[in-house]
DRENDO-1510 file (C-alpha; in Angstrom, 1 decimal, always signed):
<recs>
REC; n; res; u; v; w
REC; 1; UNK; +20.3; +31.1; -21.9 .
REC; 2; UNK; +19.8; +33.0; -25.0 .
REC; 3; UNK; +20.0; +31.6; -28.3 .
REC; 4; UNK; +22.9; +32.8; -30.1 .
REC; 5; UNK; +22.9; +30.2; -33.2 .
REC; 6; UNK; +22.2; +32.3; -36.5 .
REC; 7; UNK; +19.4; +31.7; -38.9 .
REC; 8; UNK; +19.4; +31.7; -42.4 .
REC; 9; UNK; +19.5; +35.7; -42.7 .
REC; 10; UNK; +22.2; +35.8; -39.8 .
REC; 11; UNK; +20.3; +37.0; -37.0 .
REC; 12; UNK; +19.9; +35.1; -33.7 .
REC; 13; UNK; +16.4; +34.7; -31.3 .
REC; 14; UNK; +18.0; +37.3; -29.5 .
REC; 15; UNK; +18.7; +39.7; -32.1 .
REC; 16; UNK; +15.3; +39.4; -33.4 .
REC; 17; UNK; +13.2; +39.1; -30.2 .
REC; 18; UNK; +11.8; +36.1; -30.9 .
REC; 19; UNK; +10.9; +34.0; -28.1 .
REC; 20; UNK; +13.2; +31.0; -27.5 .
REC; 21; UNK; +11.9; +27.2; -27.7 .
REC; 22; UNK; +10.8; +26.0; -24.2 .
REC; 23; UNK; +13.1; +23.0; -23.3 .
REC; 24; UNK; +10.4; +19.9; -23.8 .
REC; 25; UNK; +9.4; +18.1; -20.8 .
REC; 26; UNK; +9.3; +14.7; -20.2 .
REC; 27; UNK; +6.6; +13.8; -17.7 .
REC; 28; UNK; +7.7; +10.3; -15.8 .
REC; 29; UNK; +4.7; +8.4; -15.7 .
REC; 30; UNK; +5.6; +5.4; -13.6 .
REC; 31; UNK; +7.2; +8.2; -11.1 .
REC; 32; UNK; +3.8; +9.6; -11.3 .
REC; 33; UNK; +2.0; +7.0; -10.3 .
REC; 34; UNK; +4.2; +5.7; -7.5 .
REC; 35; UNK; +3.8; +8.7; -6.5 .
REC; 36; UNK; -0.1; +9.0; -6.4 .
REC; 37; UNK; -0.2; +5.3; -5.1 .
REC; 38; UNK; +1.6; +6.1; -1.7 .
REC; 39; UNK; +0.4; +9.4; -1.2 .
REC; 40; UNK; -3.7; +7.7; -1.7 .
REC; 41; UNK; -1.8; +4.4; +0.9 .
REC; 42; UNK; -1.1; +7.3; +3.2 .
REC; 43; UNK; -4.1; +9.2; +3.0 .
REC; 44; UNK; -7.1; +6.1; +2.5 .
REC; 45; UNK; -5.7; +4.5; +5.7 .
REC; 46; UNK; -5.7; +7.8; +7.8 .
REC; 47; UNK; -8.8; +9.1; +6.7 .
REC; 48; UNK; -10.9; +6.1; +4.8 .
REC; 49; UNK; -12.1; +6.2; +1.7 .
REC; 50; UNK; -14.7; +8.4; +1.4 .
REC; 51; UNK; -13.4; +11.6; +3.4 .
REC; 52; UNK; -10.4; +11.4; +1.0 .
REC; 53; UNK; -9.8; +13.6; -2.2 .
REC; 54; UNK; -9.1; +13.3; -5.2 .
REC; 55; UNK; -7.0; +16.9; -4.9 .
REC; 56; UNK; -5.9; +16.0; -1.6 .
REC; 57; UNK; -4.0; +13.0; -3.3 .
REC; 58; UNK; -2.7; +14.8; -5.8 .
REC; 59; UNK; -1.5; +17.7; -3.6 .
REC; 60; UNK; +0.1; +15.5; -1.2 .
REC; 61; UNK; +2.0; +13.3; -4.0 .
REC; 62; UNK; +2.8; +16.9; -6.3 .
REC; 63; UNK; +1.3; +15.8; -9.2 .
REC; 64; UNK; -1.9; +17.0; -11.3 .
REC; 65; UNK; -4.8; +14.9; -9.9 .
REC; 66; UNK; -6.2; +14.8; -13.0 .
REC; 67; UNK; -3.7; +11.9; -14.0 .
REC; 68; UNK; -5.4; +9.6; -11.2 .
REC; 69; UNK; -8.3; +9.2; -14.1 .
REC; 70; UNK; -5.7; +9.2; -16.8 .
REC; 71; UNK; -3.5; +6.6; -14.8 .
REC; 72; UNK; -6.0; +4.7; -12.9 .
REC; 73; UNK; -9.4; +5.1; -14.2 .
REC; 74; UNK; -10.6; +7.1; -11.0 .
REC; 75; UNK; -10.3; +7.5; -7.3 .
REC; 76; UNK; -12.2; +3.7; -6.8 .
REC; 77; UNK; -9.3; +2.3; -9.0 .
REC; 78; UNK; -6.7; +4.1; -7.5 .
REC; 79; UNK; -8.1; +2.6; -3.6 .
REC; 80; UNK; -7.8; -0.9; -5.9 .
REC; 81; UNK; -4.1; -0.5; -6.7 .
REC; 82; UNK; -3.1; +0.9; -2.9 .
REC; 83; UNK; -4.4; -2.6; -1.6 .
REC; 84; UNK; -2.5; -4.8; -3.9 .
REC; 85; UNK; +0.1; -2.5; -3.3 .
REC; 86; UNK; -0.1; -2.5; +0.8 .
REC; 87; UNK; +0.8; -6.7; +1.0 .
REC; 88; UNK; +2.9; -6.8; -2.3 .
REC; 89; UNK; +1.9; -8.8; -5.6 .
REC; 90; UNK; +4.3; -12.1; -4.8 .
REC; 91; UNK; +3.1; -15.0; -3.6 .
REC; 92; UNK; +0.5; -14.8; -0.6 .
REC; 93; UNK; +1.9; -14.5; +2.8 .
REC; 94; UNK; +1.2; -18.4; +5.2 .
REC; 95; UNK; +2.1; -16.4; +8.4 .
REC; 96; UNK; +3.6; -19.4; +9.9 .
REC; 97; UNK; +6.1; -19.0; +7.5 .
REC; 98; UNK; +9.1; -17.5; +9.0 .
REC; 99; UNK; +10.4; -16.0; +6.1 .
REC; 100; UNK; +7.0; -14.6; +4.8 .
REC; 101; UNK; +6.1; -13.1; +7.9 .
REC; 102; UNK; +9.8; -11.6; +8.3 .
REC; 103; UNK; +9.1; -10.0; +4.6 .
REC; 104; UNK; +5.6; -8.8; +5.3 .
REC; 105; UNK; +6.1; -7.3; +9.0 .
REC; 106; UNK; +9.4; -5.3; +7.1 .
REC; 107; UNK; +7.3; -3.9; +4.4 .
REC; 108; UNK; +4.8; -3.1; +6.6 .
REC; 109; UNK; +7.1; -1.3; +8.7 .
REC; 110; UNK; +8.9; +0.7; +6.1 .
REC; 111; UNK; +5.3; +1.8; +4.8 .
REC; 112; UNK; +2.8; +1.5; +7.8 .
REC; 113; UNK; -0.5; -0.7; +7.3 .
REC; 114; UNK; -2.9; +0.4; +4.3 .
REC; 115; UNK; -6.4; +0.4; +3.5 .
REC; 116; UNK; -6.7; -3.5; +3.9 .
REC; 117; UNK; -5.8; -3.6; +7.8 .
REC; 118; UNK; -8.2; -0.5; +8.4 .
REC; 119; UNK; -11.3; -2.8; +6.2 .
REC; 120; UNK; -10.0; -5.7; +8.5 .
REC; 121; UNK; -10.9; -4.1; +11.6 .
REC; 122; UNK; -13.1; -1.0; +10.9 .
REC; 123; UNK; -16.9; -0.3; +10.0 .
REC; 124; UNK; -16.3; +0.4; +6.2 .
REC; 125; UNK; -17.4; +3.7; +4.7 .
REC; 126; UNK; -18.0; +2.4; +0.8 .
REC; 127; UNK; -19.5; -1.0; +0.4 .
REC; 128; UNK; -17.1; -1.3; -2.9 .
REC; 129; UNK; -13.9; -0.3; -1.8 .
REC; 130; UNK; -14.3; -2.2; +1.4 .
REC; 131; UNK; -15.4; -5.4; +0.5 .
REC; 132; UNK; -12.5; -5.4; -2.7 .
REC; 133; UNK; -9.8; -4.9; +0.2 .
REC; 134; UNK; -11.3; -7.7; +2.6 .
REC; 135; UNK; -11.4; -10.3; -0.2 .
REC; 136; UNK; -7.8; -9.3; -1.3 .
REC; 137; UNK; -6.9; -9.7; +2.8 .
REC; 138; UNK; -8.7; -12.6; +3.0 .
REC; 139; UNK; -6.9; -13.7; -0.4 .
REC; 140; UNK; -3.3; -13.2; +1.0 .
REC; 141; UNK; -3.6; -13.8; +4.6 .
REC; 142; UNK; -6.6; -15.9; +5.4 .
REC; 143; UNK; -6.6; -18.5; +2.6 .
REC; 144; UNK; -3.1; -19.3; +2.9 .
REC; 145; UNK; -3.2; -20.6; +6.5 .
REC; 146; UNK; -6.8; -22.7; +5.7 .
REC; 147; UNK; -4.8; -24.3; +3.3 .
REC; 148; UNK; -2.2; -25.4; +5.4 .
REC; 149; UNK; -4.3; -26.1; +8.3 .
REC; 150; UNK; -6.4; -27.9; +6.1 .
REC; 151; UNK; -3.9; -29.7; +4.8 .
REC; 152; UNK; -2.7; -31.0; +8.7 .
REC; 153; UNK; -6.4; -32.2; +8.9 .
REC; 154; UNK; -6.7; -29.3; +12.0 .
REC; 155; UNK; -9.8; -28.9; +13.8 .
REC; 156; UNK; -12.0; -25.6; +12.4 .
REC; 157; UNK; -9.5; -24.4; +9.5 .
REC; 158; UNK; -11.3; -21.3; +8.5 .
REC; 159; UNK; -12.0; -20.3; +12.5 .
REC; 160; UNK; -7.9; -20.6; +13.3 .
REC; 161; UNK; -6.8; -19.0; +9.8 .
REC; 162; UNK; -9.5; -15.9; +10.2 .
REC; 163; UNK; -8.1; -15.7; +14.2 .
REC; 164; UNK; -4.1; -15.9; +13.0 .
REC; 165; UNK; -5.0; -13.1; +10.5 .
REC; 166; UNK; -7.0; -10.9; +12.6 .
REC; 167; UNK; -4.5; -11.3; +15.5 .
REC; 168; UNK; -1.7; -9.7; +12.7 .
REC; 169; UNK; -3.7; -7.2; +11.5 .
REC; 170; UNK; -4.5; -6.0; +15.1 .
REC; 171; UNK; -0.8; -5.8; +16.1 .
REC; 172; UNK; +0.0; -4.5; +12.7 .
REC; 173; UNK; -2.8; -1.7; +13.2 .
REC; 174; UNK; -1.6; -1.5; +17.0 .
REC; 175; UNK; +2.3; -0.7; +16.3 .
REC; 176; UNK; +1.4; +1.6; +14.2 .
REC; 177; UNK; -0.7; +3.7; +15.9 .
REC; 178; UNK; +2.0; +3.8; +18.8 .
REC; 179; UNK; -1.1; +2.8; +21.3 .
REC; 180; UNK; +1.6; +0.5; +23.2 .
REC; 181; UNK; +5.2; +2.1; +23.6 .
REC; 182; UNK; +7.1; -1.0; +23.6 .
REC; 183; UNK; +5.4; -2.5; +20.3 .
REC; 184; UNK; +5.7; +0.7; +18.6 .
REC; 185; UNK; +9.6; +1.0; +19.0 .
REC; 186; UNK; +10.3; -3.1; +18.7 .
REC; 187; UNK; +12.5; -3.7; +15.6 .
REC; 188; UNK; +11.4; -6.3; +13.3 .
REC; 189; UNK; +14.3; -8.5; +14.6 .
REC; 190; UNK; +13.0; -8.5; +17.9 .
REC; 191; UNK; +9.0; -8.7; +16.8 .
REC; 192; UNK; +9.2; -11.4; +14.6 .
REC; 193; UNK; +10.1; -14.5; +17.2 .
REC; 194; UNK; +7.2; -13.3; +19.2 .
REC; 195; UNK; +4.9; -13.1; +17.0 .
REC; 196; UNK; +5.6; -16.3; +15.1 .
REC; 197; UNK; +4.9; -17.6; +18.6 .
REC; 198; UNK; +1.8; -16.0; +19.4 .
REC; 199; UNK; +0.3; -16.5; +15.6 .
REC; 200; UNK; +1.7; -20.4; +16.0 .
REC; 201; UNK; -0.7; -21.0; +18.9 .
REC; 202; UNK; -3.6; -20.7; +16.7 .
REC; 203; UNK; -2.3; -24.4; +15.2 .
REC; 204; UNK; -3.1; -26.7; +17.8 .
REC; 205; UNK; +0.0; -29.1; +18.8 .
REC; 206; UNK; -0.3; -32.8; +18.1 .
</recs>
């Protein structure tokens, strides 16, 4: 659209062949960086985190990868912020807890398992990166159930909450990967009962 208002001797852009104003764009930085964030999730859990580009993020999430320095810091930071991402930022997850569990196997279903399940499970590639995402697992999964089986004076705390967690992340891991048919295609509804069972054997019955 050309502009037809008139200046102050009457003539319009058109008229005079000036060039028109470019329309100012507005660059939405929190859409940005969600962006950046899932497309890094995505790509640090398929390929780890050294094999993964900085331009590969940014060409898979359509935005300049130069704003992962300007948003994040840099690609290390970036990994940092797909972890907390990955499990949430609420309270951490006690497994046993029905609700909790229900919330963090339907997140994890909607966005598949992240960089934290792969460092759970997975010779690490960056001493760094890996060892920030075990201690944030370890943070949100593992230390939640020692409490509480600490708390019920159970045998070996630490051994049961490290099995309970590692059990998760292997089915987590496991349904993703569509390895077993019948895992892979469960909806949470029917996944949940059974796994509350099978991570509810790690606390011994009195």
């Amino acid at each position: 659209m050309t502009d037809a208002t008139p200046g102050a001797d009457g003539t319009t852009a058109a008229d005079s062949g000036r060039p028109e104003p470019a329309a100012p764009r507005r660059r939405d930085a929190a859409r940005s960086r969600e962006l950046l964030i899932r497309a890094a999730l995505e790509l640090f859990a398929d390929r780890g985190f050294e094999r993964t580009t900085i331009r590969e993020i940014g060409d898979r999430a359509g935005v300049d990868p130069a704003l992962i320095a300007r948003y994040f810091g840099g690609k290390t930071q970036l990994y940092l912020a797909t972890v907390r991402m990955e499990l949430g930022d609420s309270a951490p997850a006690d497994l046993l807890d029905e609700d909790r569990l229900r919330t963090l196997v339907e997140r994890l279903t909607r966005r598949g398992p992240g960089p934290s399940f792969q460092a759970a499970v997975l010779p690490g590639d960056n001493t760094e990166v890996q060892q920030a995402a075990r201690t944030y697992l370890h943070e949100r999964l593992v230390q939640p159930l020692h409490d509480r089986f600490a708390a019920e004076d159970v045998d070996r705390p630490q051994l049961r909450a490290e099995l309970a967690a590692a059990a998760f992340a292997g089915i987590i891991l496991a349904r993703s990967s569509g390895a077993f048919g019948e895992l892979a295609k469960a909806e949470p509804g029917e996944l949940l009962p059974l796994l509350h069972d099978l991570l509810a054997a790690s606390r011994p019955t009195r």
